[in-house]
ChimeraX commands (.cxc) that place a marker at each C-alpha (Angstrom):
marker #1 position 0.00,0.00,0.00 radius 0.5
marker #1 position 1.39,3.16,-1.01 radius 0.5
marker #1 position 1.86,5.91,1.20 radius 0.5
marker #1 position -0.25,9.29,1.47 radius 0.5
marker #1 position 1.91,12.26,0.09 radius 0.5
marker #1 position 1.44,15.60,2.26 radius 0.5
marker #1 position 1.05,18.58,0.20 radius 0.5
marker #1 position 3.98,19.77,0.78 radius 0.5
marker #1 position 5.28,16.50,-0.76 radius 0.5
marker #1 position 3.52,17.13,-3.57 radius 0.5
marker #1 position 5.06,19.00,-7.30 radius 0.5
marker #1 position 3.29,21.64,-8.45 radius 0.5
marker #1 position 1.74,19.94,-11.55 radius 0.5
marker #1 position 0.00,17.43,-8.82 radius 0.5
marker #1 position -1.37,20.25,-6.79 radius 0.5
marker #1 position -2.93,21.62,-9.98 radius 0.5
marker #1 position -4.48,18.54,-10.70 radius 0.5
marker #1 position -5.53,17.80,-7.39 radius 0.5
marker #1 position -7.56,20.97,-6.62 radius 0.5
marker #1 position -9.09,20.40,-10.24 radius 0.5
marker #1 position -10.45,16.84,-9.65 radius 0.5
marker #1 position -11.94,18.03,-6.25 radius 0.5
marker #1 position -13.43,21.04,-7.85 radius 0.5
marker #1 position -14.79,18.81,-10.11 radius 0.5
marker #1 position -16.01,16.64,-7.47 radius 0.5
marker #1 position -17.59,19.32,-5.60 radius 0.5
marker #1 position -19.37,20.19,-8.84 radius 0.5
marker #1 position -21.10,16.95,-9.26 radius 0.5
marker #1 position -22.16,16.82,-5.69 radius 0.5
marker #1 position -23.48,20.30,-6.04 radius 0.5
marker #1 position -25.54,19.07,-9.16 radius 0.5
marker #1 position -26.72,15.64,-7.63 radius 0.5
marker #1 position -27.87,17.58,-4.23 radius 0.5
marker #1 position -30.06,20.28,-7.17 radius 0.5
marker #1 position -31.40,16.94,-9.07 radius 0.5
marker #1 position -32.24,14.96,-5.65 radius 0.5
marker #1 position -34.26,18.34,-4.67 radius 0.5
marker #1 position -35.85,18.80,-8.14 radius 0.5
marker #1 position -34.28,22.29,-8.62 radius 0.5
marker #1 position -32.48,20.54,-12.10 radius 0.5
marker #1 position -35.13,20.37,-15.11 radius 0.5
marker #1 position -33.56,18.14,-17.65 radius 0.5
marker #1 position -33.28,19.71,-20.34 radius 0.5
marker #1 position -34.39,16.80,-22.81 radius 0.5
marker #1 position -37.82,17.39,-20.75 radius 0.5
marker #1 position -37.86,21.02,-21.10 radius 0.5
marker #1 position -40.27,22.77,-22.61 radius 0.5
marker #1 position -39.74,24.69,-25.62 radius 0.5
marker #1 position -40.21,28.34,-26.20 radius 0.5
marker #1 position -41.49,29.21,-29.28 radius 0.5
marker #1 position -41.61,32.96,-28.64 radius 0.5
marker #1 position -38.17,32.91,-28.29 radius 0.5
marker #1 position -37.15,31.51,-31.84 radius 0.5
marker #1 position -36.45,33.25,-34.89 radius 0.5
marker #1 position -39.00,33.80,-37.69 radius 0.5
marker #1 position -37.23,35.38,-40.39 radius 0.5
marker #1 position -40.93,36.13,-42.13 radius 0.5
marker #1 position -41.25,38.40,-38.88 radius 0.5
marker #1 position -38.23,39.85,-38.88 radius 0.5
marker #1 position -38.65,40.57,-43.00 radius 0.5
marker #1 position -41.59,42.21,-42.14 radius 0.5
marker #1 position -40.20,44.36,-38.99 radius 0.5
marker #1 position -37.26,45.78,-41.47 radius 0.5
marker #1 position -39.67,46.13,-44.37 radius 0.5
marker #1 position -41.83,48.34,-41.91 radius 0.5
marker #1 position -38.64,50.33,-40.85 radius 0.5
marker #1 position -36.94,50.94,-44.09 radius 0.5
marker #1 position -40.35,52.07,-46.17 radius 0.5
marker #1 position -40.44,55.32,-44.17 radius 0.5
marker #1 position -36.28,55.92,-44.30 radius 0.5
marker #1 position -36.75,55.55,-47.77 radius 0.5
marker #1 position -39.47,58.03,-48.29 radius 0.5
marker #1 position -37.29,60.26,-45.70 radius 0.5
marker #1 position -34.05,59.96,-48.08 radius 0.5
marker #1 position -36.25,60.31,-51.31 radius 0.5
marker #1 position -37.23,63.91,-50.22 radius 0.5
marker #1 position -33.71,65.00,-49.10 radius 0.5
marker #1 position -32.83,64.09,-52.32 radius 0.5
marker #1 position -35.14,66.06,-53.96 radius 0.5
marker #1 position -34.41,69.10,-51.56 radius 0.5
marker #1 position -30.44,68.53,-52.62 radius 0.5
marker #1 position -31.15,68.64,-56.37 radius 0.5
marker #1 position -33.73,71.70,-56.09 radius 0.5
marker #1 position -30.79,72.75,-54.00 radius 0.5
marker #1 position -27.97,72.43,-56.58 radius 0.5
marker #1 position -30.55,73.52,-59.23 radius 0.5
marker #1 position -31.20,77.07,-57.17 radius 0.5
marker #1 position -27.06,77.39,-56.46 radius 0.5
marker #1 position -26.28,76.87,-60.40 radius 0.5
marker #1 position -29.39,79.66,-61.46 radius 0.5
marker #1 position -27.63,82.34,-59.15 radius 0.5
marker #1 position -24.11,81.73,-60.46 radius 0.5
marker #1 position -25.51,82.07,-64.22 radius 0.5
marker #1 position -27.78,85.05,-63.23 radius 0.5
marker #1 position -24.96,86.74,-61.82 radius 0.5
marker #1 position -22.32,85.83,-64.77 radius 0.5
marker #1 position -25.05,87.50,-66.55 radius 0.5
marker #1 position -25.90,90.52,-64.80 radius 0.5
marker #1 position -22.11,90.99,-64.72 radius 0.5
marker #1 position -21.61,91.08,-68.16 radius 0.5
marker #1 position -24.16,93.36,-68.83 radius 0.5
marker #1 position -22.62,95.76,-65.93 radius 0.5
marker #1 position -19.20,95.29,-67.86 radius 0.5
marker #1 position -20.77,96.03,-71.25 radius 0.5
marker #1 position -23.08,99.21,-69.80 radius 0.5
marker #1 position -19.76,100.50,-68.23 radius 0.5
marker #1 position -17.92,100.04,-71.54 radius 0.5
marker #1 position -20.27,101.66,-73.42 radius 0.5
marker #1 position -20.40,104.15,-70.96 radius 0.5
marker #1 position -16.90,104.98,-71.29 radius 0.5
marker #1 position -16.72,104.90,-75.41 radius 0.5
marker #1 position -16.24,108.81,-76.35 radius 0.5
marker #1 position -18.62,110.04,-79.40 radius 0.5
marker #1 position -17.40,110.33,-82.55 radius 0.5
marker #1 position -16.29,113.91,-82.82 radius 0.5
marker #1 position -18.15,115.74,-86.05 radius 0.5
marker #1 position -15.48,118.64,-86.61 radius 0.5
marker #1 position -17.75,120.39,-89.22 radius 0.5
marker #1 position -20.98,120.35,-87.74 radius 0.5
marker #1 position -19.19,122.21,-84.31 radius 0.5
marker #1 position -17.35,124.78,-86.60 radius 0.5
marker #1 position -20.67,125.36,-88.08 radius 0.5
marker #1 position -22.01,126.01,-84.66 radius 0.5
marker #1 position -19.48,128.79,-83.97 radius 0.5
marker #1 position -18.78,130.35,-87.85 radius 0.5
marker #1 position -21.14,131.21,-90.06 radius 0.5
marker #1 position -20.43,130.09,-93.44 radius 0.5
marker #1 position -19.04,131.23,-96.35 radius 0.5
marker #1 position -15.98,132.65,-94.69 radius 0.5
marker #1 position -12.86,132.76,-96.76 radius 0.5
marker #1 position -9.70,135.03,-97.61 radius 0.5
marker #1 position -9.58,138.10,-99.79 radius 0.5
marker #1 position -8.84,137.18,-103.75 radius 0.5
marker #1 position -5.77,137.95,-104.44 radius 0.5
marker #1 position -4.38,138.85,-107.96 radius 0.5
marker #1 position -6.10,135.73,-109.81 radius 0.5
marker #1 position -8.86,135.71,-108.24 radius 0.5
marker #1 position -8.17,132.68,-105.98 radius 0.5
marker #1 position -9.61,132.74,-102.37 radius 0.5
marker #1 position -9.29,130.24,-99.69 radius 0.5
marker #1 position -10.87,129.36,-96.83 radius 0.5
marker #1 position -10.66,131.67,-93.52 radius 0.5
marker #1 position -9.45,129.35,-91.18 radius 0.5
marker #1 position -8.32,132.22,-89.21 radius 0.5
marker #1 position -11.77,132.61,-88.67 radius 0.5
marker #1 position -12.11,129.52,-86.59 radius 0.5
marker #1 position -10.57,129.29,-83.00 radius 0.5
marker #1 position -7.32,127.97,-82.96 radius 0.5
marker #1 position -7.77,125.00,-80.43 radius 0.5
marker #1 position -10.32,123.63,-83.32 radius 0.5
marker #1 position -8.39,124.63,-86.52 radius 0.5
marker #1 position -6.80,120.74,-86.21 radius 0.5
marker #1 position -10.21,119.15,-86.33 radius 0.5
marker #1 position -11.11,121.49,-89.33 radius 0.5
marker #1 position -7.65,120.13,-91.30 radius 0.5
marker #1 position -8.19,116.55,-90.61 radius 0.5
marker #1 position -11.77,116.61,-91.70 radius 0.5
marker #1 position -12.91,114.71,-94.84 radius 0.5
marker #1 position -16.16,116.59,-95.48 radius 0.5
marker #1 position -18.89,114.17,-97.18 radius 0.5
marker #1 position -21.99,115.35,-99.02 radius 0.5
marker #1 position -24.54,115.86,-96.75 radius 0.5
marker #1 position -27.58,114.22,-97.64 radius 0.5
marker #1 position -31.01,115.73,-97.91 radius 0.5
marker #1 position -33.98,114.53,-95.50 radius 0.5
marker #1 position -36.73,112.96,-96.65 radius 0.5
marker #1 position -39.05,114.80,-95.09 radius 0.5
marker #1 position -37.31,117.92,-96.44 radius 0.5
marker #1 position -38.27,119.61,-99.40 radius 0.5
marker #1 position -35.06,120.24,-101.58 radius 0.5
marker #1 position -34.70,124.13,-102.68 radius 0.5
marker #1 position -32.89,123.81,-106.02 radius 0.5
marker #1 position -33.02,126.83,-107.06 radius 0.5
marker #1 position -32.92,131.20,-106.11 radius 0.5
marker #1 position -34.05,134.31,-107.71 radius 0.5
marker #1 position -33.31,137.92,-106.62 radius 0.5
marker #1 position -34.80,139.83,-109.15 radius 0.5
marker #1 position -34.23,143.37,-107.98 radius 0.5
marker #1 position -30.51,142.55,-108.04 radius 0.5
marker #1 position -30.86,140.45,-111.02 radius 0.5
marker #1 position -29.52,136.57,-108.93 radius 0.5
marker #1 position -30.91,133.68,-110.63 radius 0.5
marker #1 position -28.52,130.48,-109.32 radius 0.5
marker #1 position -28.46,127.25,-108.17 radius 0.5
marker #1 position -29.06,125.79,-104.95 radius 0.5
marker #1 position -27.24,123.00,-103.46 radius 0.5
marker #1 position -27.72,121.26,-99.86 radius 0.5
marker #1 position -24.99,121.77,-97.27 radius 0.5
marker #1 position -22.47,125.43,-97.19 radius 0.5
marker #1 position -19.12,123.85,-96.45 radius 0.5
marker #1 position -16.31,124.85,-98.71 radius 0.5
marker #1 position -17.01,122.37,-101.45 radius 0.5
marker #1 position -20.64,123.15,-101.48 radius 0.5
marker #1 position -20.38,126.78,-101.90 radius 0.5
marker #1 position -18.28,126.60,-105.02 radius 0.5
marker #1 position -21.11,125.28,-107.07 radius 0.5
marker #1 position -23.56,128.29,-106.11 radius 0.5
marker #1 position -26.00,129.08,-103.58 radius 0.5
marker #1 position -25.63,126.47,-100.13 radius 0.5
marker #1 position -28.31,125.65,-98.05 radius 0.5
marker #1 position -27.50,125.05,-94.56 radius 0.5
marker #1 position -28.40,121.33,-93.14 radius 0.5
marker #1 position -30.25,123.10,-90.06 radius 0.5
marker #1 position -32.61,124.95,-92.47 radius 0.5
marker #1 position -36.40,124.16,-92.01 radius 0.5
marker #1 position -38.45,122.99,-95.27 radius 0.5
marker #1 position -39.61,125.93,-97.65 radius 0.5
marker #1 position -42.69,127.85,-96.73 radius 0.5
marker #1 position -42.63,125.88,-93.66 radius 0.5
marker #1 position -42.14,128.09,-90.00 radius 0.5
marker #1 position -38.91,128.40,-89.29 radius 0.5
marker #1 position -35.38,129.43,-90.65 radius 0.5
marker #1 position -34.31,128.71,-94.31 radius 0.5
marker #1 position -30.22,129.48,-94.02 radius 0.5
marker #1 position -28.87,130.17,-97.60 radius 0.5
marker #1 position -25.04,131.18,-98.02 radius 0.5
marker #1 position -23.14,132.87,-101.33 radius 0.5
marker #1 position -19.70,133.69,-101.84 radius 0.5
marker #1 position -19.71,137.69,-102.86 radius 0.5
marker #1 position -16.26,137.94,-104.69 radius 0.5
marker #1 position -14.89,134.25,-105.45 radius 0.5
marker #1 position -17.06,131.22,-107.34 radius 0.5
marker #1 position -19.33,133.45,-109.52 radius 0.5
marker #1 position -19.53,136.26,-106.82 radius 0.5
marker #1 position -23.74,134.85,-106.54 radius 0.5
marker #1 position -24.18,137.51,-103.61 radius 0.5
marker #1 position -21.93,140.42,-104.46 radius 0.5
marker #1 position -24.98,142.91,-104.32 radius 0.5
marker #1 position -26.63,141.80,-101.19 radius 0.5
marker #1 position -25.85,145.07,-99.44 radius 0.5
marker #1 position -28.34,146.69,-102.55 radius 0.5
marker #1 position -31.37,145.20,-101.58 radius 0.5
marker #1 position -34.04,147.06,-99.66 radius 0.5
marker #1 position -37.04,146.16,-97.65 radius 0.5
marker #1 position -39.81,145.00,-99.58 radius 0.5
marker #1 position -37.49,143.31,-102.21 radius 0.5
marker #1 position -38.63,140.27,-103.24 radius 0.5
marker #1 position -36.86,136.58,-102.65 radius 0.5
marker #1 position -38.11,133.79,-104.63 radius 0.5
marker #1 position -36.57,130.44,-103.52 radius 0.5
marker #1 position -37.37,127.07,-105.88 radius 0.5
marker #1 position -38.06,123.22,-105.25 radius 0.5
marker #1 position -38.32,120.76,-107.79 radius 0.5
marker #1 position -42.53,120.95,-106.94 radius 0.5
marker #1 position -43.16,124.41,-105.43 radius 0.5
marker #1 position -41.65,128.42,-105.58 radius 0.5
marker #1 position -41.85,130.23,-102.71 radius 0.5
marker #1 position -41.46,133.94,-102.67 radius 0.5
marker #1 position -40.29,135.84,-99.11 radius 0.5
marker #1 position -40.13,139.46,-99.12 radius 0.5
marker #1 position -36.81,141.78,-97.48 radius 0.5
marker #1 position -37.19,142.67,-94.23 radius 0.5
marker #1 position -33.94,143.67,-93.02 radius 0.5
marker #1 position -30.24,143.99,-93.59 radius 0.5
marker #1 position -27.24,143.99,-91.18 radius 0.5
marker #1 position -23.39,143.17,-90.85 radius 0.5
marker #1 position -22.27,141.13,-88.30 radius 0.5
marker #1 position -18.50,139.37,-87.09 radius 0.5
marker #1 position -18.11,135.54,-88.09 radius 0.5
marker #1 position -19.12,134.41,-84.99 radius 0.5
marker #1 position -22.84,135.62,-84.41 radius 0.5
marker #1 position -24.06,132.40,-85.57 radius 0.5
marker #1 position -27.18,133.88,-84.11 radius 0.5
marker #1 position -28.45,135.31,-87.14 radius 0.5
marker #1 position -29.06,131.20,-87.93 radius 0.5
marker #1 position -31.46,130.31,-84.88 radius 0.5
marker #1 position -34.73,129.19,-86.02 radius 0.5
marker #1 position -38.09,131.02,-86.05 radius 0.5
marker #1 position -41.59,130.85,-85.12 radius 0.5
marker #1 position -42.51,131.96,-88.53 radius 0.5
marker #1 position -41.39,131.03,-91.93 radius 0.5
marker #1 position -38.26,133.21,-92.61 radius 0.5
marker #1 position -35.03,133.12,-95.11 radius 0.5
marker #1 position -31.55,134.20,-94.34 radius 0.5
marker #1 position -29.03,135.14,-96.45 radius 0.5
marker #1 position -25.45,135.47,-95.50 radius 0.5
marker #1 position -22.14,136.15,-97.28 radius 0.5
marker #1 position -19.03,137.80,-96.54 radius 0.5
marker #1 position -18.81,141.41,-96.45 radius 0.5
marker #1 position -17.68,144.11,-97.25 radius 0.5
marker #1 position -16.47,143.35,-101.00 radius 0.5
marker #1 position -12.98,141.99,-101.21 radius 0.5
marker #1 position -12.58,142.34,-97.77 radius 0.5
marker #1 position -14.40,139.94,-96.36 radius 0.5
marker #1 position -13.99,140.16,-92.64 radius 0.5
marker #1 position -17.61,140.35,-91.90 radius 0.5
marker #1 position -20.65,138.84,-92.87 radius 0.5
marker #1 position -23.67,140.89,-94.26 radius 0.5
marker #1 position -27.01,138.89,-93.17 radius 0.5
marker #1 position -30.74,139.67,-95.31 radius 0.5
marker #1 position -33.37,138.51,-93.28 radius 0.5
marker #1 position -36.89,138.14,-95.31 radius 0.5
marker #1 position -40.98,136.74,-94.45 radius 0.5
marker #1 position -43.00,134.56,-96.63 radius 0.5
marker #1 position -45.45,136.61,-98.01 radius 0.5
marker link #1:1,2 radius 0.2
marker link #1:2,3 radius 0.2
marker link #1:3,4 radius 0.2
marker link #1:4,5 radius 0.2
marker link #1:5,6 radius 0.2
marker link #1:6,7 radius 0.2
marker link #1:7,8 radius 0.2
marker link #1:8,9 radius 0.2
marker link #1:9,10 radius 0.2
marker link #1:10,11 radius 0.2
marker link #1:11,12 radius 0.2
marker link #1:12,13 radius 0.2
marker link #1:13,14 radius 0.2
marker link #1:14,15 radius 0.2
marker link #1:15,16 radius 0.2
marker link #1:16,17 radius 0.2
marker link #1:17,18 radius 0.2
marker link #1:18,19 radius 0.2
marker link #1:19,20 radius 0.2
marker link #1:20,21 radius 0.2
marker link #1:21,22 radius 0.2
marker link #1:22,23 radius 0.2
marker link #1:23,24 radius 0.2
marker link #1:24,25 radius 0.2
marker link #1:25,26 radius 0.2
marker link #1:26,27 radius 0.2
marker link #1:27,28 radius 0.2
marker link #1:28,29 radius 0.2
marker link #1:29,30 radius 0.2
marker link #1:30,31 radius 0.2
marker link #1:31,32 radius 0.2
marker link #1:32,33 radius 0.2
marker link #1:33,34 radius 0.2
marker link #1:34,35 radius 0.2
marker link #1:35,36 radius 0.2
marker link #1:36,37 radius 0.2
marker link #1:37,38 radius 0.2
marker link #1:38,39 radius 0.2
marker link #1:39,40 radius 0.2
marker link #1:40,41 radius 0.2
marker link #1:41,42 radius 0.2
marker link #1:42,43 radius 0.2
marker link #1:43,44 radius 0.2
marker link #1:44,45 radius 0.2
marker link #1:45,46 radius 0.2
marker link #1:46,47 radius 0.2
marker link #1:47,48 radius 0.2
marker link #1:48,49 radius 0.2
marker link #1:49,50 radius 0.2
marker link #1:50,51 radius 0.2
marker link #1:51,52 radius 0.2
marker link #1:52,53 radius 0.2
marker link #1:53,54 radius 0.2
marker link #1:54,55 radius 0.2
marker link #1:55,56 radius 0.2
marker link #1:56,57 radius 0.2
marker link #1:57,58 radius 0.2
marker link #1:58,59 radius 0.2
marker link #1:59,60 radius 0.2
marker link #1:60,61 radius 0.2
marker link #1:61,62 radius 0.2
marker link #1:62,63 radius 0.2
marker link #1:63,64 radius 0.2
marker link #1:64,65 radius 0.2
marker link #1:65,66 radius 0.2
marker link #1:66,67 radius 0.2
marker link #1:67,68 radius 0.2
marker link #1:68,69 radius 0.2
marker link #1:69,70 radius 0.2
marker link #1:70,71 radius 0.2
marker link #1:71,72 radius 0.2
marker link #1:72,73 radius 0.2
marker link #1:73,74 radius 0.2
marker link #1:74,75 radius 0.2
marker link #1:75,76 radius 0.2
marker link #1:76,77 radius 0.2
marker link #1:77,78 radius 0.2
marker link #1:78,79 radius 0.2
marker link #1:79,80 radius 0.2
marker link #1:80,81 radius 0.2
marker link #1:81,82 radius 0.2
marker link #1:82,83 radius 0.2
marker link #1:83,84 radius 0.2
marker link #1:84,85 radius 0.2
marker link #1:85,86 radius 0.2
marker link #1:86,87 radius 0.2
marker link #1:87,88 radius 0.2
marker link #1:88,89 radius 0.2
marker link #1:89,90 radius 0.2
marker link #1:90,91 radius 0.2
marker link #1:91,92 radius 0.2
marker link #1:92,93 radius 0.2
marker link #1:93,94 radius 0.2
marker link #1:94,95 radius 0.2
marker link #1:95,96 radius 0.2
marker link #1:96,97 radius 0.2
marker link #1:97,98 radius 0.2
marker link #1:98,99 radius 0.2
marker link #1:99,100 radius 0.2
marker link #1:100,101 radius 0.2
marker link #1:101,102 radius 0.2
marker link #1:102,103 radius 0.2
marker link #1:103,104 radius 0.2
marker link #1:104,105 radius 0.2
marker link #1:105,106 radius 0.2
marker link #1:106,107 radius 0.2
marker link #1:107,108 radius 0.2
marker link #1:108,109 radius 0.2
marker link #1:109,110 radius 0.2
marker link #1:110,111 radius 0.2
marker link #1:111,112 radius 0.2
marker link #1:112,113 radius 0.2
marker link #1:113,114 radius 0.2
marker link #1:114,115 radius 0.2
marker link #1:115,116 radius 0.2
marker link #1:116,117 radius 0.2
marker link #1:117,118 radius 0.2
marker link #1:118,119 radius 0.2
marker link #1:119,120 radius 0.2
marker link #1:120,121 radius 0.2
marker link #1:121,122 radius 0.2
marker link #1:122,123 radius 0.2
marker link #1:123,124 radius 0.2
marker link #1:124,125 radius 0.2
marker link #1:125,126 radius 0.2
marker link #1:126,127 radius 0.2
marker link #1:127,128 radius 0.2
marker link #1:128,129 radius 0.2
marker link #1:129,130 radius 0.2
marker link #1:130,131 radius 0.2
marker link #1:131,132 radius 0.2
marker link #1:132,133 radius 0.2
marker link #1:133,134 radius 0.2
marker link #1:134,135 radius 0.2
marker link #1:135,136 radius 0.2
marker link #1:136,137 radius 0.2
marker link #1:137,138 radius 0.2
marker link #1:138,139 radius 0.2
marker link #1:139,140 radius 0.2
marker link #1:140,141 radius 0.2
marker link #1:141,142 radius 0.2
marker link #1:142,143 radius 0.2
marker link #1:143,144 radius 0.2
marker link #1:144,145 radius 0.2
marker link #1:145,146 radius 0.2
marker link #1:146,147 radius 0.2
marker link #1:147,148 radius 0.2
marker link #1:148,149 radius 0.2
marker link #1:149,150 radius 0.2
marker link #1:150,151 radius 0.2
marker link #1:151,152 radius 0.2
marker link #1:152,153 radius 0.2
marker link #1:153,154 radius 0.2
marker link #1:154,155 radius 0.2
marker link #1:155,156 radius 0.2
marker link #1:156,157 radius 0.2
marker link #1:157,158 radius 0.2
marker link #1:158,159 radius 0.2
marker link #1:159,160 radius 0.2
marker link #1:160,161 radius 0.2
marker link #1:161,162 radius 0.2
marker link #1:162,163 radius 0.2
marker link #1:163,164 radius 0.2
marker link #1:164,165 radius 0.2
marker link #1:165,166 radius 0.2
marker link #1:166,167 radius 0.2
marker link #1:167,168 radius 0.2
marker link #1:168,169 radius 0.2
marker link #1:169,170 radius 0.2
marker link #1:170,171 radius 0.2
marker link #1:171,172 radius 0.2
marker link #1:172,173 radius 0.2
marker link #1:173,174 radius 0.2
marker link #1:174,175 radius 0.2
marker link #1:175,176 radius 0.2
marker link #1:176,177 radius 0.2
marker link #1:177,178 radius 0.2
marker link #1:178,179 radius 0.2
marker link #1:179,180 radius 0.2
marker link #1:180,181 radius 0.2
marker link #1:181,182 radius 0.2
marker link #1:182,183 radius 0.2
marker link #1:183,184 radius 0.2
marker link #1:184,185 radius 0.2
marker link #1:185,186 radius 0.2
marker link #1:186,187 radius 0.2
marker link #1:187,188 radius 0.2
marker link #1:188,189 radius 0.2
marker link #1:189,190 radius 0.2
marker link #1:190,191 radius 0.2
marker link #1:191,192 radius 0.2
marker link #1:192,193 radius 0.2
marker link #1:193,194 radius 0.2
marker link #1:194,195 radius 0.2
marker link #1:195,196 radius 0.2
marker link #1:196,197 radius 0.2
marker link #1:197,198 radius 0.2
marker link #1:198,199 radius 0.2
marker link #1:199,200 radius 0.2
marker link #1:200,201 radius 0.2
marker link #1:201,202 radius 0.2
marker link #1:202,203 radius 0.2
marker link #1:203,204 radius 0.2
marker link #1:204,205 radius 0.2
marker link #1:205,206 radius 0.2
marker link #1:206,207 radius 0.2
marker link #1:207,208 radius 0.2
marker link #1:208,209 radius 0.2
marker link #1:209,210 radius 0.2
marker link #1:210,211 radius 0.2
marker link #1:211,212 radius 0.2
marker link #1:212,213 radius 0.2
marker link #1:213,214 radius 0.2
marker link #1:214,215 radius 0.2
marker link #1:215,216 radius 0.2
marker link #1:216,217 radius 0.2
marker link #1:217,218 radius 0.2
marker link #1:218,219 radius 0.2
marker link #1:219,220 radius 0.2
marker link #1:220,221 radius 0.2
marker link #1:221,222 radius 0.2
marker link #1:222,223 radius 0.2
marker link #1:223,224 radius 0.2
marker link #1:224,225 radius 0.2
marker link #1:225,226 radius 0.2
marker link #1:226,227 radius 0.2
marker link #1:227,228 radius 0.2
marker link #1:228,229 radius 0.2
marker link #1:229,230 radius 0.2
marker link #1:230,231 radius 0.2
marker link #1:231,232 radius 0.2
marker link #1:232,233 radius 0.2
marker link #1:233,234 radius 0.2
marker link #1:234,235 radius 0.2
marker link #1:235,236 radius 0.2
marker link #1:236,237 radius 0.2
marker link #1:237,238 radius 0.2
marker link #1:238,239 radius 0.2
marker link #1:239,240 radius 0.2
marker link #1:240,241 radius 0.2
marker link #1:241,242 radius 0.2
marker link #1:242,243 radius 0.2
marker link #1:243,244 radius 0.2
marker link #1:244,245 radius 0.2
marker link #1:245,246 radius 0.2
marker link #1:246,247 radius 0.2
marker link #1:247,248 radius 0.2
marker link #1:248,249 radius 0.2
marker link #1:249,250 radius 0.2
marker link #1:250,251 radius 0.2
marker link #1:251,252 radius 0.2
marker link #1:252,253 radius 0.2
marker link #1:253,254 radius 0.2
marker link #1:254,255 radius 0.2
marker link #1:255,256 radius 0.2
marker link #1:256,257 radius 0.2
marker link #1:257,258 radius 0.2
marker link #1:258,259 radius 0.2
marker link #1:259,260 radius 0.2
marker link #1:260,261 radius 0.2
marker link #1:261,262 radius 0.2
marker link #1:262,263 radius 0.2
marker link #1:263,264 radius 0.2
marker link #1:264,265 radius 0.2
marker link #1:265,266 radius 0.2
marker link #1:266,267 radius 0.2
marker link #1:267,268 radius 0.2
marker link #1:268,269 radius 0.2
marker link #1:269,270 radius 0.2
marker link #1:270,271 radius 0.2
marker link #1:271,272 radius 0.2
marker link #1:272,273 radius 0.2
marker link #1:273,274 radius 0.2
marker link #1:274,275 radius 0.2
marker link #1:275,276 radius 0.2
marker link #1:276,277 radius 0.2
marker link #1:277,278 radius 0.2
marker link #1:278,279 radius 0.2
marker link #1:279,280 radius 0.2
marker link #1:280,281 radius 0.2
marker link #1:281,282 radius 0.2
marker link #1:282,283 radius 0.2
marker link #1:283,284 radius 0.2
marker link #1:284,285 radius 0.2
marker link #1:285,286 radius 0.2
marker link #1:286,287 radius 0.2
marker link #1:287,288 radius 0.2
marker link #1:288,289 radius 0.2
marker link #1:289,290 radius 0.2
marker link #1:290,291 radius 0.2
marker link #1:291,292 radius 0.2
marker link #1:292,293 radius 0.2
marker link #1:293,294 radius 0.2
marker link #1:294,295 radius 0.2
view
C-alpha cells in the first residue's frame, strides 16, 4: 500500500491537478444535491419556447416596416439637394449674366462720341468765310476765322456730301430779281458746297414751312452769286425754288455782323429766309445777313 503524500510533498503539476479533480467533485455533488431536490429540469424534458425563436418572415416584415419610411425620408432630401444644386447653379448664371451686362453698360459708358469737326465749326462760324482774292482771283478758306484749339479738327476733316432729309423739301433753285440773282441751290455750305452756287444750310427748315431757311453765297470768289446783297431794300422780293413748289419771301432787313454771331441762324416761329455772305467786298472780314418773311 502506497503511502499518502502531504502537500507539501507534492510538485506543483500534482497540486494543480488535485484541486481540479476536487473542484470537479464538488461540482457533481453540487448538481446531484439540485437533481435529488428537483431544482435541475432536464433539459431533454424542457419545454420549448417558441416565442423565443427566430422567424425570419417576422423579422422581414419588422425591417420592411422600418426601411419604407427611411426611404421616403431619403427620397425627399434628395429632392431638396437637387432643387438645391438647381437654385445654387441659377444664381451663379444670373450673376455671370448681370455681370456682363454691368461690364458692357460701363464700356459703353466709357466709349467717347465720334467727334463731327464740321458740324461744331458750323455752330461757332457762319459760313461762307474765306480770304480776300488775291491777284487771280483765288480765295481760300478763312481758317483764321475759326478758334485755334479747333483749326486741327477742321484740317483733318474729310467733309462728305450731306444728304437731304426725306421729309425735307429740296430748294434747287434762287431768284433775286431786284438785283438780277438767278442760281443754283445745293444742300450743305461747307467749302465744297459753296463753289457750285448758292448752299443751303443742313439746319434749315423745309420751304414755306415756320422756321429758318439758311442760304449762303460767296460775294467775290465762285461766280460772286451775292456780291450785291448790301443793294437790296425792304420789300425786295426773294423767290426760292423746289423741284414741286416756288416760294417767294419778301426783305425785311439787312445787317453786318462778325463771323461768330451764328445767331443770325437760330430758327423762327414763322417762316423766314436768311441770307449770309461775306462782307464788305474783297474784304471779307464780316458777314452781311438779309433777313426776309413769306409773303
Amino acid at each position: 500500500m502506497k503511502r499518502k503524500k502531504y502537500a507539501d510533498e507534492l510538485s506543483e503539476e500534482e497540486l494543480r491537478i488535485r484541486l481540479m479533480q476536487k473542484k470537479s467533485a464538488g461540482r457533481e455533488a453540487r448538481i446531484a444535491s439540485y437533481r435529488a431536490s428537483g431544482r435541475v429540469v432536464d433539459e431533454r424534458n424542457a419545454p420549448i419556447n417558441t416565442e423565443l425563436r427566430w422567424n425570419p418572415e417576422t423579422k422581414t416584415n419588422e425591417v420592411t416596416v422600418i426601411a419604407a419610411p427611411r426611404r421616403k425620408l431619403d427620397f425627399v432630401l434628395l429632392l431638396i439637394e437637387i432643387a438645391a444644386l438647381i437654385g445654387v447653379i441659377y444664381l451663379i448664371v444670373t450673376g455671370a449674366n448681370l455681370l456682363r451686362d454691368l461690364n458692357q453698360k460701363s464700356s459703353r459708358a466709357m466709349i467717347l462720341p465720334t467727334l463731327t469737326p464740321t458740324a461744331l465749326i458750323h455752330a461757332i462760324v457762319l459760313p461762307g468765310g474765306h480770304t480776300p482774292p488775291d491777284a487771280d482771283g483765288v480765295g481760300t478758306f478763312n481758317e483764321s476765322e475759326i478758334p485755334a484749339h479747333l483749326r486741327g479738327l477742321f484740317s483733318s476733316t474729310v467733309v462728305q456730301a450731306p444728304k437731304v432729309p426725306d421729309h425735307l423739301e429740296q430748294i434747287v433753285r434762287i431768284r433775286i430779281p431786284a438785283i438780277e440773282v438767278d442760281a443754283p441751290v445745293v444742300f450743305g455750305d461747307d467749302w465744297e458746297s459753296l463753289k457750285l452756287g448758292v448752299g443751303m444750310n443742313t439746319a434749315s427748315s423745309a420751304a414755306g414751312q415756320k422756321g429758318n431757311v439758311i442760304l449762303s453765297g460767296h460775294n467775290d470768289i465762285f461766280g460772286e452769286v451775292f456780291r450785291d446783297l448790301d443793294k437790296l431794300n425792304p420789300g425786295d422780293e426773294i423767290i426760292v425754288l423746289t423741284e414741286k413748289n416756288a416760294y417767294t419771301y419778301s426783305v425785311q432787313d439787312s445787317t453786318v455782323v462778325m463771323p461768330n454771331q451764328v445767331e443770325v441762324m437760330a430758327q423762327t416761329t414763322d417762316a423766314t429766309v436768311t441770307l449770309i455772305s461775306c462782307y464788305p467786298y474783297l474784304v471779307d472780314d464780316k458777314r452781311i445777313v438779309i433777313t426776309g418773311k413769306l409773303l
